[in-house]
C-alpha positions as CSV (number, residue, x, y, z in Angstrom):
1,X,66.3,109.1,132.2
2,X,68.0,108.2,128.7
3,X,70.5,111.4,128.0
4,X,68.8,112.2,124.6
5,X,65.1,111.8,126.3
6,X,66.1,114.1,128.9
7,X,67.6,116.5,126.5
8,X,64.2,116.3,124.6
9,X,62.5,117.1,127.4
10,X,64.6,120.1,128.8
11,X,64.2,121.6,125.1
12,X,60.2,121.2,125.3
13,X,60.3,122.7,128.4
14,X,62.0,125.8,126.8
15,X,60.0,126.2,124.4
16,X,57.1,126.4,126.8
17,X,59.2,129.4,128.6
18,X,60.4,130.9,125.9
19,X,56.7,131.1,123.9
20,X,54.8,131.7,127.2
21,X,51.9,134.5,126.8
22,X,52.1,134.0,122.8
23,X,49.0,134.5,120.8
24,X,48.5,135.2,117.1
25,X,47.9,139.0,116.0
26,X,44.4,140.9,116.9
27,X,43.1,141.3,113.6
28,X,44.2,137.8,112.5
29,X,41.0,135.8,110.8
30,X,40.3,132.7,108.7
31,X,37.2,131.3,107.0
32,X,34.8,129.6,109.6
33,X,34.1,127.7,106.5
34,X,37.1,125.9,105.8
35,X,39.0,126.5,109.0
36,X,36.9,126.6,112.3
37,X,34.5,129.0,114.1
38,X,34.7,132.9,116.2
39,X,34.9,130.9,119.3
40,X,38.1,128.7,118.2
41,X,40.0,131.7,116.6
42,X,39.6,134.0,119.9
43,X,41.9,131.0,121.8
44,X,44.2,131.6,119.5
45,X,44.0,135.3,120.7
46,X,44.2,133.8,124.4
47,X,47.5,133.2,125.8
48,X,48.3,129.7,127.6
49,X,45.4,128.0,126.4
50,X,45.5,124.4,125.4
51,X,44.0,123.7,122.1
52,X,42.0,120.4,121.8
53,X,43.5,118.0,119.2
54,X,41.5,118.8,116.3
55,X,41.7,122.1,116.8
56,X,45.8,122.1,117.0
57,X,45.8,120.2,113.7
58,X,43.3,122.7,111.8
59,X,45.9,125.4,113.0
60,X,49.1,124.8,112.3
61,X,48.1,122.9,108.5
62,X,46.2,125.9,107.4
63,X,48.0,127.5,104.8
64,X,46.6,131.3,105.0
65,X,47.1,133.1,108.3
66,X,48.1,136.5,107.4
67,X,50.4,136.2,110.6
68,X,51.5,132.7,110.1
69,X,54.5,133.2,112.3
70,X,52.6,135.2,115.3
71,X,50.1,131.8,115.1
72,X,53.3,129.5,114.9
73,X,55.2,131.0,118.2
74,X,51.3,130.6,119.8
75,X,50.8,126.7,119.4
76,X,54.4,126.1,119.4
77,X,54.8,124.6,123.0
78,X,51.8,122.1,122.2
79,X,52.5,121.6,118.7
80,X,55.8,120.9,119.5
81,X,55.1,118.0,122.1
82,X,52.6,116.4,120.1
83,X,55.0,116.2,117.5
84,X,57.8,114.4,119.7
85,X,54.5,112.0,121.3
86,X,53.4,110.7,118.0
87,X,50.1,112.4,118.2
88,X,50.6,114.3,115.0
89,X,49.0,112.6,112.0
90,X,49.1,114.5,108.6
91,X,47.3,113.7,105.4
92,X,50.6,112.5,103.6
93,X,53.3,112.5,105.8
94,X,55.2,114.2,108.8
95,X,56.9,116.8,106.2
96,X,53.7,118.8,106.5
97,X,54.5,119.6,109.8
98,X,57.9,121.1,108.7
99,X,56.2,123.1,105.8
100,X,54.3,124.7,109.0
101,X,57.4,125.3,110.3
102,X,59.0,127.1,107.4
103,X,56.0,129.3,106.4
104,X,56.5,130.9,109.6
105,X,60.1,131.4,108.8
106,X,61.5,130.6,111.9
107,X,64.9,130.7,111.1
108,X,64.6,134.7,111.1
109,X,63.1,134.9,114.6
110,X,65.3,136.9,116.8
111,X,68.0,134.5,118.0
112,X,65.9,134.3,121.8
113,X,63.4,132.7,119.6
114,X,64.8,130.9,117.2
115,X,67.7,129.5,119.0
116,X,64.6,127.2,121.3
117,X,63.3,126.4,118.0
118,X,66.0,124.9,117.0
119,X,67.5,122.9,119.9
120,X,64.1,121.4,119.8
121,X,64.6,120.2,116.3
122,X,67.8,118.7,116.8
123,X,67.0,117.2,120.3
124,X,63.8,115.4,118.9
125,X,65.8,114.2,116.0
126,X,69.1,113.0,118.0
127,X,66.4,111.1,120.6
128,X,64.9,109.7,117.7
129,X,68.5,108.0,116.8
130,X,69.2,106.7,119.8
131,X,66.1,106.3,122.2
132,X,64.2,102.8,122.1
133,X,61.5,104.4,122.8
134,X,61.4,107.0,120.5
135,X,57.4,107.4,119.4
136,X,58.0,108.5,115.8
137,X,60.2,106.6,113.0
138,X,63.4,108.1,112.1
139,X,62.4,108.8,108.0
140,X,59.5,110.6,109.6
141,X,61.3,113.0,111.8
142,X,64.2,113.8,109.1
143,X,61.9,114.7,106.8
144,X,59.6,117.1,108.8
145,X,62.7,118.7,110.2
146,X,64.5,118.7,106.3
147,X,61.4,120.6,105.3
148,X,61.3,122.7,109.0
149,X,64.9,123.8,108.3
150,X,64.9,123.5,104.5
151,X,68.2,121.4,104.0
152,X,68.5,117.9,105.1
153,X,72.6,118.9,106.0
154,X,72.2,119.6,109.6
155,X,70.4,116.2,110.2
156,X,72.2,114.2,108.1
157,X,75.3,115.7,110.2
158,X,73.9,115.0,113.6
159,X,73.3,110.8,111.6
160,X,76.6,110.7,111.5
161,X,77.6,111.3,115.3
162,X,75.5,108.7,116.4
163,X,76.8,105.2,115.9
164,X,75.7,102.0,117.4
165,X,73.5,98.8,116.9
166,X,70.6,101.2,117.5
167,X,71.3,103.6,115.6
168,X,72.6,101.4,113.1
169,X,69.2,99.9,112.5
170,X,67.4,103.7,112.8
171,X,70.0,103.7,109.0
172,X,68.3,100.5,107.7
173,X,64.5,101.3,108.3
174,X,64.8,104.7,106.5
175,X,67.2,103.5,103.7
176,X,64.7,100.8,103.4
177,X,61.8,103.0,103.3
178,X,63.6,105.2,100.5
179,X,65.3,102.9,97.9
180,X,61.8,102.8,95.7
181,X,61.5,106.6,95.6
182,X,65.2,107.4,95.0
183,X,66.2,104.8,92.5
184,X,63.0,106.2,90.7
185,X,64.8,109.9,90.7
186,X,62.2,111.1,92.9
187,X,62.5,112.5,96.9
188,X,61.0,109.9,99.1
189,X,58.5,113.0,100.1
190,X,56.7,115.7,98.5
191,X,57.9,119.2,99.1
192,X,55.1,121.9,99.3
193,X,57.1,125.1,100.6
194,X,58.1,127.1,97.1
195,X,61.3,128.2,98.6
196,X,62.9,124.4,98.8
197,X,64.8,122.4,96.3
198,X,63.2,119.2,95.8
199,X,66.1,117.7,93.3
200,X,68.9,119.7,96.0
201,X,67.3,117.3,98.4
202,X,67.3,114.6,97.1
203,X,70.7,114.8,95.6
204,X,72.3,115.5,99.1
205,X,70.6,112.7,100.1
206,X,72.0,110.2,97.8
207,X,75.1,111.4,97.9
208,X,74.9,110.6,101.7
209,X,73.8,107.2,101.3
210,X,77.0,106.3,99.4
211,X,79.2,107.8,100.9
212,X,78.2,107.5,104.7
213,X,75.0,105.0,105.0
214,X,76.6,102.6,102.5
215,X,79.7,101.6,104.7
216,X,78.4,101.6,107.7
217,X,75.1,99.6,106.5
218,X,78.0,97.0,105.3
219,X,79.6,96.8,108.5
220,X,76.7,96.7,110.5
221,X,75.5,93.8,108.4
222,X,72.2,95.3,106.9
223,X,71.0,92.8,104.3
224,X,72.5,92.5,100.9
225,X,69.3,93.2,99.0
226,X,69.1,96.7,100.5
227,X,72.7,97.2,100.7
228,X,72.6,96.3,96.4
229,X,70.0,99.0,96.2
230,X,71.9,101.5,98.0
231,X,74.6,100.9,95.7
232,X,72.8,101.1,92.8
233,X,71.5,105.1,93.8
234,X,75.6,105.6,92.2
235,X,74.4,103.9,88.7
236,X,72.0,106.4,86.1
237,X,70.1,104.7,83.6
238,X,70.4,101.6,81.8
239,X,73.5,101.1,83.7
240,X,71.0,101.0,86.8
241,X,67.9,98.9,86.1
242,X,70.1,95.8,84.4
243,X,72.6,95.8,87.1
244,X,71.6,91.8,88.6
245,X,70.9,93.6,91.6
246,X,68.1,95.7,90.1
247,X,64.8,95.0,92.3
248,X,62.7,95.0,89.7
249,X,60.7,98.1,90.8
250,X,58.1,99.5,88.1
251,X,57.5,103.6,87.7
């Protein structure tokens, strides 16, 4: 088995120990109107239970649990290898799925908690660098686990570990997939939770582009259209958009 496949896996498993006999709190409710019926809120209240699809998706995108984090540690095993399967599909984008994450504040789970939470994160996102077979594009996953953790640092740390053609062209598809958003100013993704930094965000990860993903995009011989418009993220204003490189984009 590919080394960061088989890490993914031996974190999902952990999760599955580690959040075994969950369920959300005994008095936890939410409108049968909006989010389901009696019937689907008691398996929430049932340990061990596999959720159907549907059901999973109504429960970690609502918004007003009053136990958001008891709920989160319930649906975590499943949620989490749905996520790392490509079977999670969000309104917008994969962010959601972080905002989720970071209303149940995870970070502040005892460390027997937390800890799983995290090596989960960081496996899915280094098998995501280097694994053909990865189910979920690389701008996807950094952004739900930039929103999960609330700073892109630790991800763009673990970007630069991993080198290679593979992981050279898991630097192009996202840069490619950003250069319209940032060039406009704007965070290739909406954040949601209160407590992030949209303009932070984005501002670390621009700075990272030019200092790390520019070079290496260079060198791995990325083409000189996007390369231009990674450069240009270092220009402001009208020093920007009448570079001759400028793309032409309209806001």
């Amino acid at each position: 088995m590919h080394r960061a496949r088989r890490r993914l896996t031996e974190a999902l498993d952990s999760l599955s120990v580690t959040f075994r006999g969950m369920t959300a709190h005994p008095d936890e409710r939410n409108c049968e109107c909006h989010w389901g019926s009696a019937q689907e809120l008691a398996l929430l209240k049932t340990p061990d239970v596999a959720l159907e699809p549907d059901l999973l998706r109504r429960t970690w995108q609502a918004v007003d649990w009053r136990d958001h984090a008891a709920v989160l540690r319930r649906i975590l095993p499943q949620f989490a290898r749905a996520l790392a399967a490509g079977r999670v599909e969000p309104l917008s984008g994969l962010e959601e799925a972080g905002y989720s994450f970071a209303r149940g504040r995870w970070q502040q789970w005892p460390d027997e908690h937390a800890e799983p939470v995290g090596e989960f994160l960081h496996a899915w996102w280094a098998q995501t660098l280097t694994d053909p077979d990865a189910a979920v594009p690389a701008h996807q996953v950094f952004a739900m686990c930039a929103e999960a953790s609330g700073t892109p640092g630790p991800w763009l740390a673990d970007w630069e570990k991993h080198t290679g053609p593979l992981s050279d062209r898991r630097l192009a598809e996202p840069a490619a997939e950003w250069e319209y958003a940032l060039l406009g100013d704007s965070l290739p993704w909406h954040v949601d939770w209160y407590e992030h930094d949209e303009d932070q965000t984005r501002t670390e990860l621009v700075t990272w582009l030019l200092t790390h993903a520019a070079p290496r995009l260079r060198e791995s011989g990325a083409p000189k259209a996007l390369q231009h418009r990674i450069r240009l993220l270092g220009l402001t204003d009208e020093a920007r958009w009448t570079d001759p490189h400028w793309p032409g984009h309209g806001y």
